[in-house]
MOPAC internal coordinates of N, CA, C and O (Angstrom, degrees):
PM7 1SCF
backbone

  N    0.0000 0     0.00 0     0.00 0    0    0    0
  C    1.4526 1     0.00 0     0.00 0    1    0    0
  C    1.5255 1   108.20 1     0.00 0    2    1    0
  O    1.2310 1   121.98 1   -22.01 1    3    2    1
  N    1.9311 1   113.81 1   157.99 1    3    2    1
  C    1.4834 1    93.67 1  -177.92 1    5    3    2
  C    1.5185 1   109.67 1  -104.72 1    6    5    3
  O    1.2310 1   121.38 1   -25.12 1    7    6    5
  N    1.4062 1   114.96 1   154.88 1    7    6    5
  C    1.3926 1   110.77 1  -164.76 1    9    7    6
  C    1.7151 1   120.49 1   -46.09 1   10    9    7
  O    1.2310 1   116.54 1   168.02 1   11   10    9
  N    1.2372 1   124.19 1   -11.98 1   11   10    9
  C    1.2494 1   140.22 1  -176.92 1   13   11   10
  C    1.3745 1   113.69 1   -67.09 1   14   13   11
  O    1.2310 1   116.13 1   129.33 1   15   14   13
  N    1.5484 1   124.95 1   -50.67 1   15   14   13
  C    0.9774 1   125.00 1  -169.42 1   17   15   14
  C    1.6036 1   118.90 1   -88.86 1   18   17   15
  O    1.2310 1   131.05 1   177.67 1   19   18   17
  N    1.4933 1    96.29 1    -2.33 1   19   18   17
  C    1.3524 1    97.15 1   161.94 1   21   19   18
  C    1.5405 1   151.10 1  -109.87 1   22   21   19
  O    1.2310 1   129.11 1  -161.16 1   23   22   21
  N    1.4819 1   100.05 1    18.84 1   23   22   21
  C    1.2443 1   141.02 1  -134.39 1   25   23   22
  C    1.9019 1    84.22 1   -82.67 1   26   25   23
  O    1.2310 1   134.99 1   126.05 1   27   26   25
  N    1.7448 1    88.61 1   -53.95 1   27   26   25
  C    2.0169 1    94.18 1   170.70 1   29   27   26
  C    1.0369 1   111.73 1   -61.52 1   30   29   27
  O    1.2310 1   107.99 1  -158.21 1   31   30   29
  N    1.6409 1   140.03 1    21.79 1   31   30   29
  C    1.4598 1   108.42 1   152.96 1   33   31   30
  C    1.5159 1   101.05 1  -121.07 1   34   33   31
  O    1.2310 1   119.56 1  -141.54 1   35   34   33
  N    1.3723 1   118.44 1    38.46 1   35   34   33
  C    1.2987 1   117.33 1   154.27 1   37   35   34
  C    1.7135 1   115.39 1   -49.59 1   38   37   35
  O    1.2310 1   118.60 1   -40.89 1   39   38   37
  N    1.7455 1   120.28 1   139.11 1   39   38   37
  C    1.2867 1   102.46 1   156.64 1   41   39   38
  C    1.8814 1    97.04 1   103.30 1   42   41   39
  O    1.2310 1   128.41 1   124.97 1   43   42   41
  N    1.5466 1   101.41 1   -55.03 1   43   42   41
  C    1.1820 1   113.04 1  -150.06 1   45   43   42
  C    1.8191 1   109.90 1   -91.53 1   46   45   43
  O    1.2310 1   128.45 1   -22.27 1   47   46   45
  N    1.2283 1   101.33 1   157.73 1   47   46   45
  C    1.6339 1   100.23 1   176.13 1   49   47   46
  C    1.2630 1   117.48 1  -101.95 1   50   49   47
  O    1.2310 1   127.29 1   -46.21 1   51   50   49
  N    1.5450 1   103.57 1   133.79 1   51   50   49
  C    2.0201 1   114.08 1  -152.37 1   53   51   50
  C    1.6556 1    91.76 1  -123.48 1   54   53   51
  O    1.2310 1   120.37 1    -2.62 1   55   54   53
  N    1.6840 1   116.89 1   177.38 1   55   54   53
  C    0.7847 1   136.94 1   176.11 1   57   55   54
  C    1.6825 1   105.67 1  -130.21 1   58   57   55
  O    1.2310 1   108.56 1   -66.10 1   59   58   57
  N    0.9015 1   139.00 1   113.90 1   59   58   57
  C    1.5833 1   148.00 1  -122.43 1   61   59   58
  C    1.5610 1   110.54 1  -129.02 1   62   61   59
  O    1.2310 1   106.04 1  -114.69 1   63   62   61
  N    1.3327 1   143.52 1    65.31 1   63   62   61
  C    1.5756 1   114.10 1  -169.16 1   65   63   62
  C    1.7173 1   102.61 1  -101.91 1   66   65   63
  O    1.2310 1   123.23 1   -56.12 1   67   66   65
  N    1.0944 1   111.41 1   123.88 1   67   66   65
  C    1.2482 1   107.80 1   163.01 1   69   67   66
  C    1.4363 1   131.38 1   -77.81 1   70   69   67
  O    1.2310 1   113.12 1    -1.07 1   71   70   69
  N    1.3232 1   130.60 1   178.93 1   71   70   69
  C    1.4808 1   153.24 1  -167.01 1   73   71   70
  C    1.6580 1    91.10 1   -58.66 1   74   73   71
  O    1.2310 1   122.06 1   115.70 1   75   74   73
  N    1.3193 1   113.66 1   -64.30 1   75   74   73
  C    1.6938 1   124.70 1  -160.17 1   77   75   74
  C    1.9545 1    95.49 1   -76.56 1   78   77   75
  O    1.2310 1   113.54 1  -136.20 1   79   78   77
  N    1.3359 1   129.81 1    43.80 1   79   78   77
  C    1.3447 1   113.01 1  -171.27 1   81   79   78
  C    1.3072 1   134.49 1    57.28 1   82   81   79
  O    1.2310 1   118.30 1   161.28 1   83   82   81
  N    1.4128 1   120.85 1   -18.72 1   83   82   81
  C    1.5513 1   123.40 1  -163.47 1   85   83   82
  C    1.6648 1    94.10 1   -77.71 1   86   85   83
  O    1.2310 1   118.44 1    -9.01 1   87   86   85
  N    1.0529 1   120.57 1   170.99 1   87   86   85
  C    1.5040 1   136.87 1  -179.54 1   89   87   86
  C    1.6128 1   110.75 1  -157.95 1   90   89   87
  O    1.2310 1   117.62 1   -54.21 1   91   90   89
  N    1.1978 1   122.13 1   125.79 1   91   90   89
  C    1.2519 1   133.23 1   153.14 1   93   91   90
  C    1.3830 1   126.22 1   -83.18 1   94   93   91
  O    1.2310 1   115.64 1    -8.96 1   95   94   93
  N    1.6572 1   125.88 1   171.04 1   95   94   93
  C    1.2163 1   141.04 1   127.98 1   97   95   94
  C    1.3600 1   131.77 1  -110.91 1   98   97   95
  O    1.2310 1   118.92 1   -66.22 1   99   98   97
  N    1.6200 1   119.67 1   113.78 1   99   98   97
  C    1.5026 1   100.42 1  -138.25 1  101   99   98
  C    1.6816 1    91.08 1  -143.07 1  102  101   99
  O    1.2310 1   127.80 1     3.25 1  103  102  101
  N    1.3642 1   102.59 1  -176.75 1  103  102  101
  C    1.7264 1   109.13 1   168.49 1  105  103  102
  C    1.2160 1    90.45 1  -123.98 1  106  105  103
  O    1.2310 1   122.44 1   -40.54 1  107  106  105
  N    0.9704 1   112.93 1   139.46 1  107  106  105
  C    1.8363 1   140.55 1   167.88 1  109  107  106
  C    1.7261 1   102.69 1   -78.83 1  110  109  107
  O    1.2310 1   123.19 1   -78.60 1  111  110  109
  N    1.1997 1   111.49 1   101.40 1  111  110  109
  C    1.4942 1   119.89 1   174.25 1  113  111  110
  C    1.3588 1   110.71 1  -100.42 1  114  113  111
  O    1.2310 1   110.24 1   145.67 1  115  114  113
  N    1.3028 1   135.93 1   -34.33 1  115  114  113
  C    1.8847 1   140.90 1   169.22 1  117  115  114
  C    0.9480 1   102.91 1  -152.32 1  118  117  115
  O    1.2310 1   128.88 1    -8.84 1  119  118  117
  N    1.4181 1   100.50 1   171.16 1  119  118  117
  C    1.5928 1   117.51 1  -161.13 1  121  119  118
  C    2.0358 1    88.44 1  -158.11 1  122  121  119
  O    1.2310 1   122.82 1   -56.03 1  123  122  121
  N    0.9132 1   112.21 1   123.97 1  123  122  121
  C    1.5296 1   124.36 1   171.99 1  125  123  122
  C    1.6010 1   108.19 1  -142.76 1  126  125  123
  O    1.2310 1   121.83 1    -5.68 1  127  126  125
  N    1.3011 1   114.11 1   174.32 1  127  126  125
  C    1.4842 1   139.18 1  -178.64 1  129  127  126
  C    1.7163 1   101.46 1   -65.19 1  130  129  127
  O    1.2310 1   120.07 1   124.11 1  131  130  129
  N    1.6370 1   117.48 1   -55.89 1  131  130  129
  C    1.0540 1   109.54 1  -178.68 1  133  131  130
  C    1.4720 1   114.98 1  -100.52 1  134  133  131
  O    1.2310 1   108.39 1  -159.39 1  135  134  133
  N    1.8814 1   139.31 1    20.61 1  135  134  133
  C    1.3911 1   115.05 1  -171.48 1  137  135  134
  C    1.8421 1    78.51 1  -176.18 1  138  137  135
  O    1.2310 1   124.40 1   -39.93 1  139  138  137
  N    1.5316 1   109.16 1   140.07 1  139  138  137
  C    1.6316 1   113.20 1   166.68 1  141  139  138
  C    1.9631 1    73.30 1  -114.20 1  142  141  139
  O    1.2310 1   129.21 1   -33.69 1  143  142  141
  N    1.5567 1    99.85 1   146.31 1  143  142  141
  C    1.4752 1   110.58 1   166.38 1  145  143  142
  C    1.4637 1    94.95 1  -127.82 1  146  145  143
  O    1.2310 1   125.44 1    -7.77 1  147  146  145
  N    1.0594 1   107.15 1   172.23 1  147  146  145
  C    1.6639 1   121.65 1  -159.84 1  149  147  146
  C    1.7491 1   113.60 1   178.33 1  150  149  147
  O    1.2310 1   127.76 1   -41.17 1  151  150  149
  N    1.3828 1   102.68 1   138.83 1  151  150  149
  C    1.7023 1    96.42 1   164.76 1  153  151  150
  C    1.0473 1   126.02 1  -108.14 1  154  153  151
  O    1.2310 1   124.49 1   -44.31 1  155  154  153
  N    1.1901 1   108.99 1   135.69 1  155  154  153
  C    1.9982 1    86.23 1  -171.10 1  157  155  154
  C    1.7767 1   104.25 1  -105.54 1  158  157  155
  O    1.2310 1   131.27 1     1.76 1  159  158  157
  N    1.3903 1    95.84 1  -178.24 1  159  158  157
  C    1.6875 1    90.60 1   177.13 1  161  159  158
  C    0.9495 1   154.52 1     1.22 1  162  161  159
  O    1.2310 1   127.56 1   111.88 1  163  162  161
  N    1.7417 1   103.06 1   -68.12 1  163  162  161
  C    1.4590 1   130.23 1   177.84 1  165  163  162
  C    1.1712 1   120.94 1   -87.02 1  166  165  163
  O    1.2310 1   125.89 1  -142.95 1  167  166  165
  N    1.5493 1   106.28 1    37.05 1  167  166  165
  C    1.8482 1   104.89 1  -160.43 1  169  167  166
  C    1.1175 1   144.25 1    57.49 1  170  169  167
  O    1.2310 1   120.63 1   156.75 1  171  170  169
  N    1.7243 1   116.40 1   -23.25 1  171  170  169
  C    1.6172 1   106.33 1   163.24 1  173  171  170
  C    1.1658 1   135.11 1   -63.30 1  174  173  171
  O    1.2310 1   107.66 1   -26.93 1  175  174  173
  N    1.3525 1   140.63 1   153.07 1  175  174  173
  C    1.6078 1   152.60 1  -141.73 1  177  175  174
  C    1.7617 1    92.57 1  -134.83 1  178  177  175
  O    1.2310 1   128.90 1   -87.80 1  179  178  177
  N    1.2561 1   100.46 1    92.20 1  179  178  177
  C    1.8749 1   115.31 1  -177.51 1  181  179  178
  C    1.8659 1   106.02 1  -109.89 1  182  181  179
  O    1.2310 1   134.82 1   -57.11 1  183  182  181
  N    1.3539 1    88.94 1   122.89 1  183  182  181
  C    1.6830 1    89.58 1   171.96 1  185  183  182
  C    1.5277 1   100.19 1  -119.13 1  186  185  183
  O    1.2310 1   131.31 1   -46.19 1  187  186  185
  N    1.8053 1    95.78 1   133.81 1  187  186  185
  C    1.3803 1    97.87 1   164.40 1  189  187  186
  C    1.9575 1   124.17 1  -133.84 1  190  189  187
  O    1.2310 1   117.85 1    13.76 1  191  190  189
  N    1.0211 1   121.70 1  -166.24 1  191  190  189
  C    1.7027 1   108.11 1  -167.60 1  193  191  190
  C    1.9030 1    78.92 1  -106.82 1  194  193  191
  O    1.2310 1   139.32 1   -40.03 1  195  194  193
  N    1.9754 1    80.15 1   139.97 1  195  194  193
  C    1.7627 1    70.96 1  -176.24 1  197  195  194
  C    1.4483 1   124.99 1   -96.95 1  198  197  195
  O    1.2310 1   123.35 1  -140.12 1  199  198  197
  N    1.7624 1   111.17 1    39.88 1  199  198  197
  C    1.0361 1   122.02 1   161.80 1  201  199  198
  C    1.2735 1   116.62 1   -79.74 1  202  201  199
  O    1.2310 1   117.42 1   169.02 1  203  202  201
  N    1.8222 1   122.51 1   -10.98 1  203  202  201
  C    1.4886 1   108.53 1  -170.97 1  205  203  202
  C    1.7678 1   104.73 1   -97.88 1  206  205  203
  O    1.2310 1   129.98 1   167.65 1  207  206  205
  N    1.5138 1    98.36 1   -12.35 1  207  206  205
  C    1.6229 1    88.84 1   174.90 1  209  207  206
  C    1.6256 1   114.11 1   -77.25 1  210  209  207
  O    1.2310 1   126.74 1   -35.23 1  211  210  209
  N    1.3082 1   104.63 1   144.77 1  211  210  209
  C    1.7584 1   119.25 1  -166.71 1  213  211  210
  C    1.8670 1    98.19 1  -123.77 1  214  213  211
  O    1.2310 1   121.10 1   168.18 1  215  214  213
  N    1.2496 1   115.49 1   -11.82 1  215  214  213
  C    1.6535 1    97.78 1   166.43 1  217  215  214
  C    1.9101 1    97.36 1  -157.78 1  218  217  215
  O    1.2310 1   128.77 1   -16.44 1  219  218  217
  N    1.0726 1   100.70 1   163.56 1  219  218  217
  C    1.6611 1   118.36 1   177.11 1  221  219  218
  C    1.4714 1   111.00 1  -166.73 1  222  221  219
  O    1.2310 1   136.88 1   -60.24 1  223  222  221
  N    1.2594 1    84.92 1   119.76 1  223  222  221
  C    1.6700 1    94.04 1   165.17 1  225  223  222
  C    2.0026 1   127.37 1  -149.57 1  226  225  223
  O    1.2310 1   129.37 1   -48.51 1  227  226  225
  N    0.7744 1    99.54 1   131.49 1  227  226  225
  C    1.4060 1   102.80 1  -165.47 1  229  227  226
  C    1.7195 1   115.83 1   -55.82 1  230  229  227
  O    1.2310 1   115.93 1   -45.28 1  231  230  229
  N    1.1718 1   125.34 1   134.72 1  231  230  229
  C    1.4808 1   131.81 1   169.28 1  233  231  230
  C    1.0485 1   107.13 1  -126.88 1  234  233  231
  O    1.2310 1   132.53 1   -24.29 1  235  234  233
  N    1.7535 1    93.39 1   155.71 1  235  234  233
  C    1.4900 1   116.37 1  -169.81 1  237  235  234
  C    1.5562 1   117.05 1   -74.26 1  238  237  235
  O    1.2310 1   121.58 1   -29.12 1  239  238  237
  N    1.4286 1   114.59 1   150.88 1  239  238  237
  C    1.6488 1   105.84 1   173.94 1  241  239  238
  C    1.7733 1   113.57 1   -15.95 1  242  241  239
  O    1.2310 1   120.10 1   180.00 1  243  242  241

C-alpha cells in the first residue's frame, strides 16, 4: 500500500496482514514514505515499509 492512504489510520487500532502471511493487531503510531510503525498487542514497537502490507482495516476497542 502507498504511505498516503494510510495516513487515516494514524492513532487508530488496525488489523494488519502482511505480504509474508503474518498479521497483527496493532496501533498505528506513524506512517512515512519509507516505514508505517505501529504497536501491536504485546507491546512491541514494529516498523515496516508499507509496501509489504496487503490488507488494513480498522477494529473496534
Amino acid at each position: 500500500m502507498d504511505h498516503g492512504s494510510l495516513t487515516q489510520y494514524i492513532g487508530k487500532k488496525v488489523k494488519l496482514v502482511l505480504d509474508n502471511g503474518f498479521w497483527y493487531k496493532a496501533k498505528i503510531l506513524d506512517v512515512n514514505e519509507d516505514s508505517v510503525t505501529f504497536i501491536e498487542l504485546k507491546g512491541n514497537t514494529v516498523s515496516v515499509h508499507p509496501s509489504v502490507i496487503m490488507v488494513i482495516e480498522e477494529v473496534s476497542e
